[in-house]
Structures are given as C-alpha cells and as structure tokens.
N, C-alpha and C positions, 0 to 999 in steps of 0.2 A: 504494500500500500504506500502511498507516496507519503513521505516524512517518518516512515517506518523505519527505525535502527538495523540495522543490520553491522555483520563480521564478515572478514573474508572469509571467503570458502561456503559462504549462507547462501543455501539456493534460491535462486529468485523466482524462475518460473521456469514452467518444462515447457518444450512445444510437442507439438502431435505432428506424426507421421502416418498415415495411414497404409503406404505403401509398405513402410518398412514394417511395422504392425505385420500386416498379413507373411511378408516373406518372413517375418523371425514365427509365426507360427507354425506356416508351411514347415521351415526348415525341422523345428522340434518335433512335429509331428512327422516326418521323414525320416527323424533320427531313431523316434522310440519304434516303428514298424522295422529299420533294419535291425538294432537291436535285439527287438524278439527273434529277429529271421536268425540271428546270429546265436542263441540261443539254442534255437531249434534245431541248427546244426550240430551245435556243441553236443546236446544230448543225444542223436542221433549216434555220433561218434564214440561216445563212453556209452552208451546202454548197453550191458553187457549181456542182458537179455536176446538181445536179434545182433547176432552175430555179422559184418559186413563183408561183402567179396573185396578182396582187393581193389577192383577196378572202383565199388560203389565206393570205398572207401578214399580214396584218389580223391572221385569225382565232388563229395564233400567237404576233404580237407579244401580244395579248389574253391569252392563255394561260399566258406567260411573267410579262406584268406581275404576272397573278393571284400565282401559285405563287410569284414573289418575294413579293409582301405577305403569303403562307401561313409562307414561310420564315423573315420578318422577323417577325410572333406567334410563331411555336414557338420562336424566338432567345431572347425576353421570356419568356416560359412556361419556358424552361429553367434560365435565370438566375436565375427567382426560386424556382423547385423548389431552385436550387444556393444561392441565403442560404437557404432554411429548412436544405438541408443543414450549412450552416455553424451555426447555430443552436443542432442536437444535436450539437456540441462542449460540454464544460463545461471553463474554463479557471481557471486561479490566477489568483484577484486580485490575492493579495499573493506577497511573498516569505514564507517560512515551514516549517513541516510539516504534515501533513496528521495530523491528530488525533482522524477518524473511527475508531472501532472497530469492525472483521471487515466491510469493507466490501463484500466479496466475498457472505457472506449477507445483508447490507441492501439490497443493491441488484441481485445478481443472479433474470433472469429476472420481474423486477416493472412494472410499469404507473410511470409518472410523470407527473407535472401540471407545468404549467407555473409556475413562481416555486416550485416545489419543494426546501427544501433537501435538499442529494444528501449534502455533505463540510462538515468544517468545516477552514479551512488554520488554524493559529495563529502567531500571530506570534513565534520564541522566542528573536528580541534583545534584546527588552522585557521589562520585571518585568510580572507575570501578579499574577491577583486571583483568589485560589482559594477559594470558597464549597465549605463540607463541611455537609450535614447531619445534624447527630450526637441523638439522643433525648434529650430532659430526662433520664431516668434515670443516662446515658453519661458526663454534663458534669461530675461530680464530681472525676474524677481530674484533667480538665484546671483546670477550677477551682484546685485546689489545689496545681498546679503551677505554676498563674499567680499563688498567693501567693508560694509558695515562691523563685520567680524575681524578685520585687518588683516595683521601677521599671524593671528591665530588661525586655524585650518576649520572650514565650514563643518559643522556636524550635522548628520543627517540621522532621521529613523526611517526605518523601513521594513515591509514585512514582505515573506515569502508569500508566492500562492498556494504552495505545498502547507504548508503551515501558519493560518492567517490568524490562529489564535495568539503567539506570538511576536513581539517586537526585537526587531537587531538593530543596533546603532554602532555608527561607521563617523570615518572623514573624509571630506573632497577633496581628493587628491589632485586632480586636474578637471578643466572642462573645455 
C-alpha cells in the first residue's frame, strides 16, 4: 500500500502468468505419469515371482533407462519454469516506504514489460531533494518571501500525496 514501511528483500507484489501456470502444470503432471511408468518397470524387473527371458529382460532394462533420462528433462524443464516463477516476485530493494500513489489502479488487471517500473520505495532516513514545478506567473509570492526572509534560507511545509495525514518541512534551496 502506498506509504506502507517496508525492508529489503519484503515482497511487494507477485505478477500472474498464465502461460507459465499451465506449462509448470503440464510439466509436473508429465513428470508424476513417467515416474509411475518408471516404477512399473522397476517392479516388473525385481518381481521374483514371473521370472523374465533374457531378451524381455533387455527390452525393460531399455525402457527404464529411457523414462529415467524423460524424468531427468522434465526435473530441468520444471526448475526453470520455477526461477521464471521466482522472477514474477517484485521485491524491496531498499529499506524504506513505498511512495507509489493508488497502486491498486496502476497496476491492477494490466499487461507488464519486463524492466518495467511497477513502485517506487523511498528512502525516509535520509534528507530528500524535493523539485516543485511552480508557473513563472506563481513565483512572485515566493520571491518575495525569499526577500523578506534574507540571508536566512526560505522554509517550507509540505505534505506527500502518499501520506496526506502528515507534515515535512524542508528549505529553498534554489528557484
């Protein structure tokens, strides 16, 4: 939520994939059907009960080998399905607040690009650099307050929109 504390490494928000979704399902569901299959051989091979011909016996060890190397790709193919899912995490970098504003409709329900900025956290142990764009028409009062005030530096108050319940006071550094 916007003016919400957070730490580094505090998850901010996950995104949804839906493609990748289904292919990390597929894939686990591909991996537990070879699995059994590979099972089924294995027992096949120790049942001491039904004795196998050579040749049957062959043509399973084969069978077996295969369906492990199938098992051992869909292991890889799952793993990396699972870092891209790690991926769509977005985490705090810093310690901070989150300083986005109504992030709830900026980001809900939308499309996102990769290297996208989603949030901004800011740092608020540190002195801040706050640029105001104010109209040549506007500047006259503050002008004349920055006489009025002298050698001493203009002081301002000001409030976030992230956080309108309270007040920060600063000084004009330049205009």
């Amino acid at each position: 939520q916007s003016g919400q504390s957070v730490h580094k490494g505090d998850l901010l928000l996950r995104m949804k994939n839906e493609d990748l979704a289904n292919n990390l399902h597929k894939s686990q569901s591909q991996l537990n059907l070879k699995q059994q299959e590979f099972l089924t051989y294995s027992k096949q091979l120790s049942d001491p009960s039904s004795p196998l011909s050579k040749s049957n016996e062959i043509e399973l060890l084969g069978k077996r080998a295969q369906v492990l190397a199938e098992i051992d790709g869909l292991k890889r193919q799952i793993e990396l399905i699972e870092r891209q899912y790690a991926a769509l995490e977005v985490r705090a970098p810093i310690d901070g607040k989150v300083s986005t504003f109504r992030i709830d409709e900026l980001l809900q329900n939308r499309p996102v690009k990769i290297g996208e900025q989603l949030l901004e956290i800011m740092d608020d142990s540190k002195a801040w650099r706050l640029e105001v764009d104010v109209p040549e028409n506007r500047t006259g009062h503050i002008l004349e307050a920055q006489r009025l005030a002298g050698d001493e530096k203009l002081r301002v108050k000001y409030m976030l929109a992230t956080d309108t319940e309270s007040d920060y006071h600063g000084r004009l550094e330049t205009l």
